[in-house]
C-alpha positions in Angstrom: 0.0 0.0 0.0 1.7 3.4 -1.0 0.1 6.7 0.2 0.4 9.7 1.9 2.8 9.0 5.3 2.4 12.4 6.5 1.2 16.0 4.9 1.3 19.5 6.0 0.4 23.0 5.1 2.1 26.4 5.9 0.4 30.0 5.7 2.3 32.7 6.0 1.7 35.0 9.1 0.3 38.4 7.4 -3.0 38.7 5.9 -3.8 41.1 3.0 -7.6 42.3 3.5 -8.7 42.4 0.3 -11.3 45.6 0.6 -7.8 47.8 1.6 -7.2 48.0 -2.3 -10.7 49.5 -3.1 -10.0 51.8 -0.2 -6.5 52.7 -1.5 -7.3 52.9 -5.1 -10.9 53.2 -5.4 -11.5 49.7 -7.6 -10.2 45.8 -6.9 -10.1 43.9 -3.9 -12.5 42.3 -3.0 -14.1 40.7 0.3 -11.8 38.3 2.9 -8.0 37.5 3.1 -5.0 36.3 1.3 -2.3 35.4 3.0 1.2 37.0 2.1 4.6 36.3 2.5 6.9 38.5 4.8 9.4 40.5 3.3 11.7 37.5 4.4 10.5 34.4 2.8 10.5 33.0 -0.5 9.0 29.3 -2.0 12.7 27.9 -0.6 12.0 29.4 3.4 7.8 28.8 2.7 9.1 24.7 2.0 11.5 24.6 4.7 8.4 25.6 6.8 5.9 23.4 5.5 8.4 20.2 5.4 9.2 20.6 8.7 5.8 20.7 9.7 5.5 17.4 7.8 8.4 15.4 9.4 7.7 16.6 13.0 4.2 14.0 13.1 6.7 10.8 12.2 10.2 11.5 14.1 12.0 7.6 12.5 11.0 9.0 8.7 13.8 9.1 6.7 13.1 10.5 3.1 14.9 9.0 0.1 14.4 12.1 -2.0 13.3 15.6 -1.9 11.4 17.1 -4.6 10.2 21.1 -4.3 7.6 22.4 -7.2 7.0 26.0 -7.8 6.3 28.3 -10.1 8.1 30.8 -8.7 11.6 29.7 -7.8 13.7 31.9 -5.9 16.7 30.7 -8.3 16.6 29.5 -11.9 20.0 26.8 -12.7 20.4 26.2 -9.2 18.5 23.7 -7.8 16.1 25.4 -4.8 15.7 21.7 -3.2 19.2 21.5 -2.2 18.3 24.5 0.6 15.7 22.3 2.0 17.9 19.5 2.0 20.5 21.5 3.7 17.9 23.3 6.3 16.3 19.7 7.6 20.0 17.9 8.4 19.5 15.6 5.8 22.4 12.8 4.5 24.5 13.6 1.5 22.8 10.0 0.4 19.2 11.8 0.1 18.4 13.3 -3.6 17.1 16.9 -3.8 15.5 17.8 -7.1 13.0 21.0 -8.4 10.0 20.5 -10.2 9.6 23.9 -11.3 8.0 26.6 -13.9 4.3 26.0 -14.2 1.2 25.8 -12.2 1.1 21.9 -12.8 4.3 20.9 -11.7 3.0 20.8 -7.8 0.3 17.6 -8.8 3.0 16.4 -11.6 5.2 15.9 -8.5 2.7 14.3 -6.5 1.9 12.1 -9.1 5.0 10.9 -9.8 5.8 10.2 -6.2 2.9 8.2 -5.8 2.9 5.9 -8.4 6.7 5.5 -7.7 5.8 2.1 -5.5 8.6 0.4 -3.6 11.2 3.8 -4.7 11.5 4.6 -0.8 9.6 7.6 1.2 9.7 10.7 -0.7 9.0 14.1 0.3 7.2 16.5 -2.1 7.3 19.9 -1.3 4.8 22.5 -3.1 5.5 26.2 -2.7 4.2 29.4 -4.7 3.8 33.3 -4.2 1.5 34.8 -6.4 2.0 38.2 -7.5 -0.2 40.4 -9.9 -0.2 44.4 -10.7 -2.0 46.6 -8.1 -6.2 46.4 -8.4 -5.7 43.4 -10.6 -8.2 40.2 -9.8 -4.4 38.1 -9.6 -3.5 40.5 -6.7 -6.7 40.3 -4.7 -7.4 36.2 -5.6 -4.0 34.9 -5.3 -2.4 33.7 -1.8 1.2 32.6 -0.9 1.7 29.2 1.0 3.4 26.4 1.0 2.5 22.2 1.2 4.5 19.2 2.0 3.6 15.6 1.7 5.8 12.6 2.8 4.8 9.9 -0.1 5.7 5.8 0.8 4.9 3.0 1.1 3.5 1.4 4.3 5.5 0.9 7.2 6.1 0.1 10.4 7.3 3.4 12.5 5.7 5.4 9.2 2.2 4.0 8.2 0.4 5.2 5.6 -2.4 7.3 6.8 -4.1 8.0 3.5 -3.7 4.9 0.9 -3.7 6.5 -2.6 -6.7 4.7 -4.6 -5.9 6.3 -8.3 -6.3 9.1 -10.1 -6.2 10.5 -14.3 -4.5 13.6 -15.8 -5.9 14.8 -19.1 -3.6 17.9 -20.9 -4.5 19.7 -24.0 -2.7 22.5 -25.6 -4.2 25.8 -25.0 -3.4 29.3 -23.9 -5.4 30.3 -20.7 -2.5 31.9 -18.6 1.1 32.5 -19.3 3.8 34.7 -17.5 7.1 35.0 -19.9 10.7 34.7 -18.4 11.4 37.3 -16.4 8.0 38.7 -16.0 6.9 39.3 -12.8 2.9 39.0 -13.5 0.8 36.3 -15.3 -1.4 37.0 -18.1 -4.9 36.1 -18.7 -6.8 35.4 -21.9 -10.4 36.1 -21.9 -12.3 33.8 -19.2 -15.1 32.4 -21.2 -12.7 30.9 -23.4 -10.5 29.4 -20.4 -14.2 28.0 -19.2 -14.9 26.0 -22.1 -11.5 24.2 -21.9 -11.7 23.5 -18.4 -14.7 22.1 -17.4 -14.8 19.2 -20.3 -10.9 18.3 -19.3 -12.0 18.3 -15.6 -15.3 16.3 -16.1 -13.1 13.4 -17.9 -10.3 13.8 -15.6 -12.8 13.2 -13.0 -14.6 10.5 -13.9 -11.4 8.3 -15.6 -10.1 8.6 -11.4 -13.3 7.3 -10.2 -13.3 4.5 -12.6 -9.3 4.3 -11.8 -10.0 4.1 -8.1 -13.1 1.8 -8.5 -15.6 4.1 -6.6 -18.6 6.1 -7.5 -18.9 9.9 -6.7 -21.4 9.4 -4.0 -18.6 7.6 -1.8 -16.5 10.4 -2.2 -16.5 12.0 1.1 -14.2 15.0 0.6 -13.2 16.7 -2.5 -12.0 20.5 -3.5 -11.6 21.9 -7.1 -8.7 23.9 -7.6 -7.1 26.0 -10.2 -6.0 29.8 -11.0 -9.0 29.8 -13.0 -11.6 30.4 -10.2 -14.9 30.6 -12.4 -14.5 27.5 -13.9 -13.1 25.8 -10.9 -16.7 26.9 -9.1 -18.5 25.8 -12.9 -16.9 22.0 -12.9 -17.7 21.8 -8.7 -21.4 21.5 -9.8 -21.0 18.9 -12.2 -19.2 16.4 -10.3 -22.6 14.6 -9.2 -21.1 14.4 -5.5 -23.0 14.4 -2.2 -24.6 17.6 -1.0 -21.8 18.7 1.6 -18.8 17.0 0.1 -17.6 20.2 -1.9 -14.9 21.7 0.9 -13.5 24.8 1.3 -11.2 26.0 -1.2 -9.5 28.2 1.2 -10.0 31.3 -1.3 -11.5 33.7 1.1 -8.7 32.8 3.9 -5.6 32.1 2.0 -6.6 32.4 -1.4 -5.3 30.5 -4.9 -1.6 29.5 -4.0 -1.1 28.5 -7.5 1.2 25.1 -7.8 1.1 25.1 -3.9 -2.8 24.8 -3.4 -3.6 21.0 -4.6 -1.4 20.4 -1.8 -2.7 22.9 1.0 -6.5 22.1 0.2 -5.0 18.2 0.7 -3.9 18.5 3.9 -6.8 20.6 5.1 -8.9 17.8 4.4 -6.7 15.2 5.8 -6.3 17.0 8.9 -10.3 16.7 10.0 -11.1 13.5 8.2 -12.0 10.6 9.6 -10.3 6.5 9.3 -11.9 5.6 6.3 -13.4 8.0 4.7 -12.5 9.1 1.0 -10.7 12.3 -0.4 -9.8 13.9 -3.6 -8.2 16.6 -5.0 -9.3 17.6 -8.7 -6.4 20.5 -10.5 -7.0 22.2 -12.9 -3.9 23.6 -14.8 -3.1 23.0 -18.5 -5.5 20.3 -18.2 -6.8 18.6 -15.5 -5.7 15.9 -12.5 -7.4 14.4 -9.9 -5.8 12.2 -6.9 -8.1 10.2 -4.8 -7.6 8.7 -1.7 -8.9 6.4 1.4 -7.9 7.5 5.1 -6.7 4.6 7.0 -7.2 3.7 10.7 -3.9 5.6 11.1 -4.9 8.6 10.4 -6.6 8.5 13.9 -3.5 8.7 15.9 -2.0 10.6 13.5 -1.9 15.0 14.6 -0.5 17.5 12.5 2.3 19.3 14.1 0.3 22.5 13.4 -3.5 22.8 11.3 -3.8 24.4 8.2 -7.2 26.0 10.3 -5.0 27.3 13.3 -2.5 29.2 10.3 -5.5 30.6 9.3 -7.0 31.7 12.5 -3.1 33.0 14.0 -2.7 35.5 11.0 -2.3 39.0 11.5 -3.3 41.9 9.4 -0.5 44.1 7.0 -1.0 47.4 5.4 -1.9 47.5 1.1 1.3 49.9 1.2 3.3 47.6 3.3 2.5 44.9 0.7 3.1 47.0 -1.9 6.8 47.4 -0.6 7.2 44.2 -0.2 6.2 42.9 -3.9 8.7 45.6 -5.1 5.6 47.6 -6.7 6.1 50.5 -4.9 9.6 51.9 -4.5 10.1 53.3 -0.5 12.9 55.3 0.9 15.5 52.9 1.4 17.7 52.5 5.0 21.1 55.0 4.9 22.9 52.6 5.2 24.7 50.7 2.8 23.3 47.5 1.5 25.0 44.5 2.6 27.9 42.6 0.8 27.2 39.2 -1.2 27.6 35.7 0.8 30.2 34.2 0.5 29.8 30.7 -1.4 32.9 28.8 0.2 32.2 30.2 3.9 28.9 29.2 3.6 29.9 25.7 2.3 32.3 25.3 5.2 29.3 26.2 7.9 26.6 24.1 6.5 25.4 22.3 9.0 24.9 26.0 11.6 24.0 27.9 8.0 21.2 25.8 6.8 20.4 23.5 9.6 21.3 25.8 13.0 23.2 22.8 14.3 25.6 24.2 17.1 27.6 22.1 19.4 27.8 20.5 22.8 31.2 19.8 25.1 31.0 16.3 25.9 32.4 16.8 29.2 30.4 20.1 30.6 27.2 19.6 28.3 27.8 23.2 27.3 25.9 24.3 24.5 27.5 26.6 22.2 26.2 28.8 19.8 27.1 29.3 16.9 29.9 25.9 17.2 32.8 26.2 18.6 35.9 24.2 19.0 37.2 25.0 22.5 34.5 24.8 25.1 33.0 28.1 27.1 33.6 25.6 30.3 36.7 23.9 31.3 38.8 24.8 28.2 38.0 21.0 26.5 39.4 21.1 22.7 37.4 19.3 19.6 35.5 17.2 22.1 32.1 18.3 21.2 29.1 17.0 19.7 26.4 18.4 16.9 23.6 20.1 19.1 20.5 21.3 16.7 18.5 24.0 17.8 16.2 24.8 15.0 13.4 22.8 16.6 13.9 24.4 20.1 12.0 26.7 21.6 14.0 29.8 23.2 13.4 32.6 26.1 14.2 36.5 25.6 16.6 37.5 27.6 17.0 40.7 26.3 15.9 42.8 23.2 16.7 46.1 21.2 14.6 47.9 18.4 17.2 48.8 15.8 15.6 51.9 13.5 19.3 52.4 11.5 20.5 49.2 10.6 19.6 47.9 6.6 15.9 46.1 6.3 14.1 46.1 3.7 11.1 46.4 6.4 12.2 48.6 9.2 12.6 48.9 12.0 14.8 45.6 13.0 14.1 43.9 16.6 17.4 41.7 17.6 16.5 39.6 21.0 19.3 37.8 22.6 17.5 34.1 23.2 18.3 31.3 25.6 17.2 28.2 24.5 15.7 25.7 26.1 18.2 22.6 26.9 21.2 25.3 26.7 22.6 28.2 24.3 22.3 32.2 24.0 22.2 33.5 20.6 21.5 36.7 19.0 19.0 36.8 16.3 16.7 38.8 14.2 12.9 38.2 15.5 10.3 38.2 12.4 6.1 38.5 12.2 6.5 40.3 14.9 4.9 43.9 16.2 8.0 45.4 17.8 5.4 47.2 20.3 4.2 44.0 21.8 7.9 42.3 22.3 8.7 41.7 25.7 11.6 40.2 28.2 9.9 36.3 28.5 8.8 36.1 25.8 8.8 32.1 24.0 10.1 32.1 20.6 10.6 29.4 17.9 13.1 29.4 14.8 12.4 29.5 11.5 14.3 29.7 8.5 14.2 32.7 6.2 16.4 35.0 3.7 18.3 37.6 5.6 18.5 39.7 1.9 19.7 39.5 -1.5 23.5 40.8 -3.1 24.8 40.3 -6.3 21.3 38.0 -6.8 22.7 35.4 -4.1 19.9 35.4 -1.4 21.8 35.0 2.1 19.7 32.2 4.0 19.9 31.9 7.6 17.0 31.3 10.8 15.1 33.9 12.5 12.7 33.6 15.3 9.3 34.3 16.0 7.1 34.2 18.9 5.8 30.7 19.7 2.1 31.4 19.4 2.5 31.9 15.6 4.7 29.4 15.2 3.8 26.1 17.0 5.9 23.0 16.7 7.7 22.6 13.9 9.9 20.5 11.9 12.4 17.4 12.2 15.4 17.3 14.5 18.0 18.2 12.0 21.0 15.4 11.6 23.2 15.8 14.7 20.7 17.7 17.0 
């Protein structure tokens, strides 16, 4: 039996209230949320997110291979999976691959992992940020978010919790929405036409994964229609001859479309309040159509998502249209006097992997003491090379102290730095994020999480942040060594 071993969703912190446009430009919005990424995240930090929430349900997992999908890669030649890799502590041994460029390549990936029986566990990661110009129905619909699913065969220590029953894809050549290289918005052709395409691919796509799966639509117990295309999304919804009730939320008023990310994050908000048993499907549409169906298993009962795609939702906090604005680059700010920070350096950053990527210090033997970031000779007792890897990037952390910086370079000012001691051992300085620097406090709990420090000479400079525990909840894997 191969399936789904454990799945996940990440939202972002900040919300977008959609009725802010209208209010700032007088036309657009719309009514609810979408969520947006900070000024600090990209797909890479969104999948380190998301994956960690994966792997923290099922500790003895041990993928086989990574695979991230975007449209929206935060580097083009390098591969973007090879961050993740790095960030959860994994073996040189464990492939890391990108799926990347369309909408389609998040359910391409899924597909592929599950139909890749006896290939090992794999862990598909699915990550988007949708962008569109200001007032325009991509700004308002679109979302940014991220999905993880650990893909495998059935175990013991990693049971299946979600036994994949079949699905169908069905592709035809036709231009709905493109975005050329280098562009930073999508283009739509006129709807109707897009409407007439997808509803017919969807219907057959449908139907071949019921007969595939060997069930009729009335046992289908969960399903949501995704795609960019939002009208005929809603238009093939009604014809799939499904149980009054079955339809779920397409988190479009919360989240909003997260473009090769969603298939994934509607997934795993269904799997996170279904029942052993019952029977789920996710139907795509994106230059085509696909559908994945499933059956829960008695697993899933003692199964519990690190943290809910619903308690995301509900932790968000508001941002301003013009803070957004900044932060999509489509309004141009006073930038900090300061001057901008120098490029990473590729070889130091080889050399410091393990504390780079994976926040991995290290612990004297002898004294147990933790250090931050590693070091060779020991804080007590003067020991030399006698430690051992201590990982903090799934350890929570007390403020011992904290300063609001208003001068130092951010693209978001102002900067709050809080000097942390973690739980277990270790003080460290770092940069706190989705955070209101008017609400920090001495006691307060933080968590990590990874995210880009800034961009020089086009390398983005990764590194961990922290942010209080209440938006973060548990997260992630024990990197390798912690």
């Amino acid at each position: 039996m191969r399936g789904i071993v454990s799945i996940a969703g990440y939202v972002p912190y900040r919300r977008l209230q959609r009725s802010e446009v209208a209010k700032f430009f007088g036309t657009g919005g719309g009514k609810g949320t979408r969520a947006v990424a900070s000024h600090d995240e990209d797909t890479t930090t969104m999948g380190v997110e998301a994956a960690r929430l994966a792997l923290h349900p099922v500790p003895g997992a041990a993928p086989s291979a990574i695979w991230l999908a975007t449209a929206t890669p935060a580097y083009l030649d390098k591969t973007n999976a090879t961050a993740i890799h790095a960030a959860l502590g994994q073996p040189a041994r464990v492939a890391a691959f990108d799926f990347g460029g369309a909408l389609r390549s998040g359910t391409g990936a899924l597909q592929t992992g599950l139909a890749s029986t006896g290939s090992g566990t794999t862990l598909v990661v699915l990550a988007d940020l949708r962008d569109g110009l200001p007032t325009s129905a991509d700004e308002s619909a679109g979302g940014d978010g991220a999905a993880a699913v650990l893909i495998g065969d059935d175990a013991p220590g990693t049971p299946v919790i979600a036994e994949y029953l079949g699905g169908a894809s069905v592709t035809d050549e036709f231009l709905d929405r493109w975005r050329t290289v280098g562009d930073r918005r999508s283009r739509v052709w006129e709807e109707r036409f897009g409407e007439t395409r997808y509803v017919p691919l969807g219907t057959q796509a449908w139907e071949s994964a019921l007969k595939s799966a060997g069930i009729a639509a009335e046992q289908v117990d969960h399903v949501v229609v995704t795609g960019m295309h939002g009208r005929a999304a809603k238009a093939l919804g009604r014809k799939l001859g499904v149980a009054d009730g079955v339809l779920s939320d397409d988190l479009s008023a919360t989240v909003g479309q997260t473009g090769a990310a969603h298939p994934g994050l509607v997934l795993a908000a269904m799997l996170e309040r279904a029942r052993p048993g019952e029977v789920v499907a996710v139907v795509a549409l994106a230059d085509g159509a696909d559908v994945l169906v499933f059956r829960t298993t008695d697993a899933i009962a003692s199964w519990s998502p690190a943290r809910s795609v619903a308690d995301q939702i509900a932790d968000g906090a508001d941002l301003s249209y013009g803070k957004f604005l900044s932060w999509r680059g489509m309004v141009a700010t006073e930038p900090p006097r300061r001057p901008e920070p120098q490029r990473v350096s590729s070889s130091a950053a080889w050399r410091n992997e393990g504390w780079k990527f994976g926040f991995v210090g290290t612990r004297d033997r002898a004294s147990g003491a933790v250090h931050l970031p590693p070091a060779r000779v020991s804080m007590k007792g003067g020991a030399v090379d006698d430690m051992e890897p201590a990982g903090r990037a799934d350890t929570e952390a007390t403020i011992a102290t904290y300063t609001i910086d208003r001068l130092a370079y951010s693209p978001s000012p102002p900067v709050v730095f809080a000097v942390l001691d973690f739980d277990g051992g270790g003080r460290f300085p770092v940069e706190l994020t989705d955070v209101d620097p008017d609400t920090v406090d001495i006691g307060d709990r933080v968590t990590m999480t990874f995210r880009k420090l800034f961009t020089a000479d086009g390398i983005h400079d990764y590194f961990w942040k922290a942010k209080p525990s209440h938006a973060a909840g548990a997260a992630g894997t024990t990197p390798a060594g912690g």
